[in-house]
LORO-56407 format. One record per residue (C-alpha): residue number from 0; x, y, z. Coordinates in steps of 0.1 Angstrom, whole numbers, plus 5000, padded with zeros to 4 digits. Layout:
residues N
pos;x;y;z
NUM;X;Y;Z
...
//
This chain:
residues 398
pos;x;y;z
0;4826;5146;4758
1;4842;5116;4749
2;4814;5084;4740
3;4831;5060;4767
4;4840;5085;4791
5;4799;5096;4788
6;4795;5058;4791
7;4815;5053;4824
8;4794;5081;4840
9;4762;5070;4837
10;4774;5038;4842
11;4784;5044;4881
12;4752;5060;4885
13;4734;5028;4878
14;4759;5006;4902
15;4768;5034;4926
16;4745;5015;4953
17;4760;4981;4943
18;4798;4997;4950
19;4786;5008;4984
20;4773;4973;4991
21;4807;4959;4978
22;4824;4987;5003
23;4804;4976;5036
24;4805;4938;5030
25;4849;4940;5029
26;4845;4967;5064
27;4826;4943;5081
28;4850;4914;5068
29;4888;4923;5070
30;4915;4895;5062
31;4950;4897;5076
32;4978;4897;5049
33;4977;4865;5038
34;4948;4856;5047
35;4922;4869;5027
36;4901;4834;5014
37;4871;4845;5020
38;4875;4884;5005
39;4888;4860;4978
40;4858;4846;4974
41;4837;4874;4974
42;4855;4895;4945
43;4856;4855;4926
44;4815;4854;4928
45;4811;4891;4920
46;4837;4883;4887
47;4827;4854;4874
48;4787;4862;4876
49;4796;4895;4849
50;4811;4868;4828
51;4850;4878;4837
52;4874;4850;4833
53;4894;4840;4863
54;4935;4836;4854
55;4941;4804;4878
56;4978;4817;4902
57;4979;4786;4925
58;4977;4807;4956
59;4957;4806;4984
60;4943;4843;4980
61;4942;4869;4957
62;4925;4869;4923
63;4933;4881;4889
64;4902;4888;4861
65;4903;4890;4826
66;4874;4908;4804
67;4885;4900;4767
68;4869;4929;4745
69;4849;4923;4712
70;4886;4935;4694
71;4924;4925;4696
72;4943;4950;4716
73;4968;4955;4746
74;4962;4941;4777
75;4958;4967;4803
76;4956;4962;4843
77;4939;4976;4874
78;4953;4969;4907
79;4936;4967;4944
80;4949;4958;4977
81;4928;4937;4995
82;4941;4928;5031
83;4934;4946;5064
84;4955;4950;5091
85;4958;4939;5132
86;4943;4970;5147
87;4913;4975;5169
88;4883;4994;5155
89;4876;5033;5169
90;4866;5045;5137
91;4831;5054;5144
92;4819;5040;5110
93;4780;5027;5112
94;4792;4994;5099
95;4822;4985;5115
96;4845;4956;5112
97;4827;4925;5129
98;4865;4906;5138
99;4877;4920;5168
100;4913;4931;5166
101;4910;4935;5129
102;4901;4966;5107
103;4904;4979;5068
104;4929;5010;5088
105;4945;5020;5050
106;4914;5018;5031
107;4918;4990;5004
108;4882;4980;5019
109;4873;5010;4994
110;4899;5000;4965
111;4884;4966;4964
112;4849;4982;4961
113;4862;5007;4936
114;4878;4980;4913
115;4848;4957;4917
116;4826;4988;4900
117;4849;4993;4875
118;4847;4958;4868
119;4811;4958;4862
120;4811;4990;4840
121;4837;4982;4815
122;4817;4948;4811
123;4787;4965;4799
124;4812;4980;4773
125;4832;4948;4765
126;4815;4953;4727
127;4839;4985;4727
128;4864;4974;4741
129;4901;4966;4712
130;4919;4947;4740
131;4915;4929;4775
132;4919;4946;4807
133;4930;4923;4845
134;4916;4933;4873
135;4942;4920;4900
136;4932;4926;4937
137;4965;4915;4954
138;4969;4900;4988
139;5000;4911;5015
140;5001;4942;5006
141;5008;4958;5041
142;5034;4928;5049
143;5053;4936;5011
144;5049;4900;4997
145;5020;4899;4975
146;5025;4921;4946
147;5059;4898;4942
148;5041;4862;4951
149;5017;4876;4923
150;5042;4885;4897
151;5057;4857;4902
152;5028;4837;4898
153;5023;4848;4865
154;4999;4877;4868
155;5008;4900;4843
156;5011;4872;4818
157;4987;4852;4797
158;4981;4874;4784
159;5011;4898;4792
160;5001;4931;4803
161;5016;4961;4790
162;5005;4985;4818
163;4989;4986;4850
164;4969;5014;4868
165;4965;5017;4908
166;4949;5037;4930
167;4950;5042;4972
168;4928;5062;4992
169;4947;5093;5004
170;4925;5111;5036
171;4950;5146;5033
172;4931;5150;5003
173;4891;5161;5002
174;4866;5141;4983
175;4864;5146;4946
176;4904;5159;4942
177;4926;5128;4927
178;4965;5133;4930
179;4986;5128;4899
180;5020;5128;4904
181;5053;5123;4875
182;5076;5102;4892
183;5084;5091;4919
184;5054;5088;4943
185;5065;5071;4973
186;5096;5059;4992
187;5116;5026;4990
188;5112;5007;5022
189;5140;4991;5042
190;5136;4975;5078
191;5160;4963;5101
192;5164;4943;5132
193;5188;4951;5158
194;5201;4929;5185
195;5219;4937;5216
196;5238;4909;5240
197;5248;4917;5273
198;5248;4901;5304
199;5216;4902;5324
200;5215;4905;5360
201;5201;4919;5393
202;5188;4953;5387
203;5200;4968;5421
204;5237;4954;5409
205;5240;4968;5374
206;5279;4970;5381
207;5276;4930;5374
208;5258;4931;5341
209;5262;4946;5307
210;5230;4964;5308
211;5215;4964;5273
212;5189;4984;5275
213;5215;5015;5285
214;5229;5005;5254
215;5200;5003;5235
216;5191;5038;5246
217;5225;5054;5234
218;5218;5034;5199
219;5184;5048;5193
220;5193;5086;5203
221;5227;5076;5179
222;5204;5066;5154
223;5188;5102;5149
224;5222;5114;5136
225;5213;5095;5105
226;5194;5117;5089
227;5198;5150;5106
228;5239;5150;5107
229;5247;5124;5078
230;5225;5133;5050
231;5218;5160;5031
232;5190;5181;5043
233;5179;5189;5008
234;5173;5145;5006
235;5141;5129;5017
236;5153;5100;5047
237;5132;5085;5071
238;5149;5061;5105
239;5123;5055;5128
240;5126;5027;5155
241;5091;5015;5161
242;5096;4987;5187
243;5116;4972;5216
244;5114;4944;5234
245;5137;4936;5265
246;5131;4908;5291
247;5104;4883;5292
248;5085;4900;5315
249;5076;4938;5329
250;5101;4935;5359
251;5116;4961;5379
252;5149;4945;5394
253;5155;4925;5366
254;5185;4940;5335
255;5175;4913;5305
256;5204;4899;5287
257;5194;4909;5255
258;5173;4936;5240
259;5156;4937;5203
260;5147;4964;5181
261;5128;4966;5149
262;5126;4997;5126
263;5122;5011;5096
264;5141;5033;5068
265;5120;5054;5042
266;5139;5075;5013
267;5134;5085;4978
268;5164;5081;4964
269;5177;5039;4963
270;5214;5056;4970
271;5203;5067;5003
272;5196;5035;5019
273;5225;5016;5013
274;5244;5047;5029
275;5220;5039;5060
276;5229;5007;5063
277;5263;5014;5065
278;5258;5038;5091
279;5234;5023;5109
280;5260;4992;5109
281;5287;5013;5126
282;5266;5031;5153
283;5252;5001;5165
284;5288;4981;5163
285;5301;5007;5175
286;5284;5018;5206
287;5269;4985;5220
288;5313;4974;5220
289;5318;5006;5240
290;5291;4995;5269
291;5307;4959;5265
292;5276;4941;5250
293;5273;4930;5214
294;5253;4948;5185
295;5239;4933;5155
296;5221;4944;5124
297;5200;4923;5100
298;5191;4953;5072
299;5163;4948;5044
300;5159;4960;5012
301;5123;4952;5010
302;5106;4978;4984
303;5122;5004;4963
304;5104;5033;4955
305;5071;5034;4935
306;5077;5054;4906
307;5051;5066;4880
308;5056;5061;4845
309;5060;5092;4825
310;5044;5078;4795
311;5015;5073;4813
312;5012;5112;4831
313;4998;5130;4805
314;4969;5099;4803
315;4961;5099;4841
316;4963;5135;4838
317;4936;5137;4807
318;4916;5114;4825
319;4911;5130;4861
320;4903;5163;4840
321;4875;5145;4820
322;4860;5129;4848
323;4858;5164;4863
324;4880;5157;4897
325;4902;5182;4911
326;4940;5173;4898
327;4963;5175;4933
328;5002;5176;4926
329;5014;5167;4963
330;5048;5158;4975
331;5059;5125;4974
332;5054;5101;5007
333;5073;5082;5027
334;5049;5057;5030
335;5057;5032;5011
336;5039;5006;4983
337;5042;4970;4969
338;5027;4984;4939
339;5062;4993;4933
340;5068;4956;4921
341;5043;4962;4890
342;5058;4996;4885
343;5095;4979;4880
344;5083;4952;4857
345;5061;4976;4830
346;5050;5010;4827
347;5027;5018;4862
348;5006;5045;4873
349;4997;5049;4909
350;4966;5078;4918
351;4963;5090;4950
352;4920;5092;4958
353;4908;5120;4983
354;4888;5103;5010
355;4894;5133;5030
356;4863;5150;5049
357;4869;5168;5080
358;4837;5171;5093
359;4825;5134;5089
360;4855;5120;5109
361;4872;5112;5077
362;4905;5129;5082
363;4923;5101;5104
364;4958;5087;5087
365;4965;5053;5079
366;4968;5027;5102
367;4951;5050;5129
368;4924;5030;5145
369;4900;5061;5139
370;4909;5061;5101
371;4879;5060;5079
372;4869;5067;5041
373;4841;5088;5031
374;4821;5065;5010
375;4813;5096;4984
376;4847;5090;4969
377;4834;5055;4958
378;4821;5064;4922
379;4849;5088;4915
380;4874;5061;4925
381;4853;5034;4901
382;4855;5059;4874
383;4888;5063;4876
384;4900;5026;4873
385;4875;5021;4842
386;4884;5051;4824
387;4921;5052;4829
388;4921;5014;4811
389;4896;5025;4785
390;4918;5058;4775
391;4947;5033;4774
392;4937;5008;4753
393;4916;5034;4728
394;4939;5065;4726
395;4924;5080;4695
396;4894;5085;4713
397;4909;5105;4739
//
């Protein structure tokens, strides 16, 4: 067995109760996107008491580490979400989150914890280490800003990295098995706003109005032609309108003037989405004119597909298989990631972790508020951010 890999293993042993700590302190304490100061602090204390440098951004939350080895090397860097999202708790977890309306619903309570572990290991083996490795845990991940707003801030330079690893929690996918997938992993991510004007009025008169919410009925049923009439069925399209809002308040004899819709379009393949947006355009143009209201789109091209690096697969590959996890080659998801941002700029590699178990009430998806982690996939998940940098930056050892 390879020296640093036997290293990293006995390693989590020692901190495997310190990475559960680190696990129940960011449950109890979620952050909106945005807003994470205090998780901030935190992962800041942890960091800077194992002697990591802190790379100054100038924003208001997120951190970036840097752990300069005893040699010159590359510059290699792990990536964690950190913020929680506006969901009430039903999880069932012994520790839950202690903000009402607030929960870690997608697991990056768990990343954070994982990164923090791997933080601490590979410090114990900064005398081994030819090169540096960042630790970034990025903020706004769920609201597609941070990775960007990082980036930008200069994250991956000073020094400049030449490769960054990531991993997220996956619950379809039982403890100990670690997804590795060549290329593309998961969707780009377009969202759009519709509008509809009519003309409001009494709603025991509708033959006085333009009634937008008729309309807005024959837009979304329209809408479903998108992918099952106008794209291939061998393509991988998502058009999902997620929420309406028509009228200021719940009134029955009242047609509002106006109605608003906000939605989503995942795909695969970047060509798809500008042909939505065309064809979204012309149904809701279209329609809305024939029940004389008024349609408009306002489309998004927020995040374009995450794509793994094929000079990093046979690495991840390698290191899943040392670490003795079970190597899962799933289908790529329509969920999407802002990871996708560090995947564009320099060679990325995005894991999937299995969090899955059934029979503990670990099999909830994101963003349900029963979704919860089994904590056993902690030192797995620890293991694999410190020895995916370490076979990076010492390849002869591998």
């Amino acid at each position: 067995m390879n020296t640093l890999i036997k290293s990293v293993k006995e390693a989590v042993v020692r901190y495997q109760p310190e990475i559960l700590e680190h696990y129940r302190h960011f449950h109890t304490r979620p952050e909106l996107s945005g807003q994470e100061v205090e998780t901030s602090r935190y992962i800041m204390k942890q960091l800077t008491g194992w002697g990591i440098e802190i790379q100054p951004l100038g924003m208001d939350s997120g951190v970036a580490g840097i752990l300069q080895g005893k040699k010159d090397g590359p510059c290699i860097a792990l990536r964690a979400d950190i913020d929680a999202l506006p969901i009430w708790e039903e999880s069932g977890c012994p520790f839950p989150s202690q903000t009402p309306g607030r929960m870690h619903a997608c697991g990056h309570d768990l990343h954070m914890a994982c990164l923090l572990g791997a933080a601490h290991i590979l410090t114990d083996l900064r005398e081994q280490i030819a090169g540096s490795v960042k630790f970034i845990f990025q903020p706004a991940e769920e609201i597609f800003t941070g990775a960007a707003a990082m980036v930008e801030h200069g994250v991956l330079e000073h020094p400049k990295v030449d490769a960054v690893f990531g991993l997220h929690c996956y619950p379809g996918l039982p403890v100990g098995t670690v997804a590795v997938k060549q290329g593309v992993m998961m969707a780009a991510v377009n969202n759009f706003t519709i509008r509809i004007q009519g003309r409001g009025g009494h709603g025991g008169l509708p033959h006085l109005t333009r009634d937008p919410v008729v309309c807005t009925a024959a837009v979304i049923t329209s809408l479903q032609t998108v992918v099952s009439r106008l794209t291939d069925a061998q393509d991988t399209m998502v058009v999902s309108v997620c929420s309406i809002r028509g009228g200021e308040e719940m009134r029955p004899n009242i047609i509002p003037g106006e109605v608003w819709m906000v939605g989503t379009v995942r795909a695969l393949d970047p060509k798809l989405c500008q042909m939505a947006e065309e064809n979204i355009r012309l149904i809701v143009e279209s329609i809305a004119q024939a029940h004389g209201c008024k349609g408009e789109l306002e489309y998004r091209y927020d995040l374009m597909p995450t794509i793994n690096s094929d000079l990093l697969y046979f690495l991840a590959l390698e290191t899943v298989n040392r670490l003795g996890g079970k190597v899962a080659d799933p289908r790529p998801s329509t969920g999407g990631e802002d990871f996708s941002v560090f995947a564009d700029a320099v060679p990325s590699f995005l894991y999937w972790l299995g969090t899955g178990n059934e029979e503990a009430g670990c099999s909830f998806p994101w963003h349900s508020p029963k979704f919860r982690v089994d904590p056993a996939a902690l030192p797995l998940g620890a293991q694999l951010y410190a020895s995916s940098a370490l076979g990076y930056l010492h390849p002869s050892s591998r």
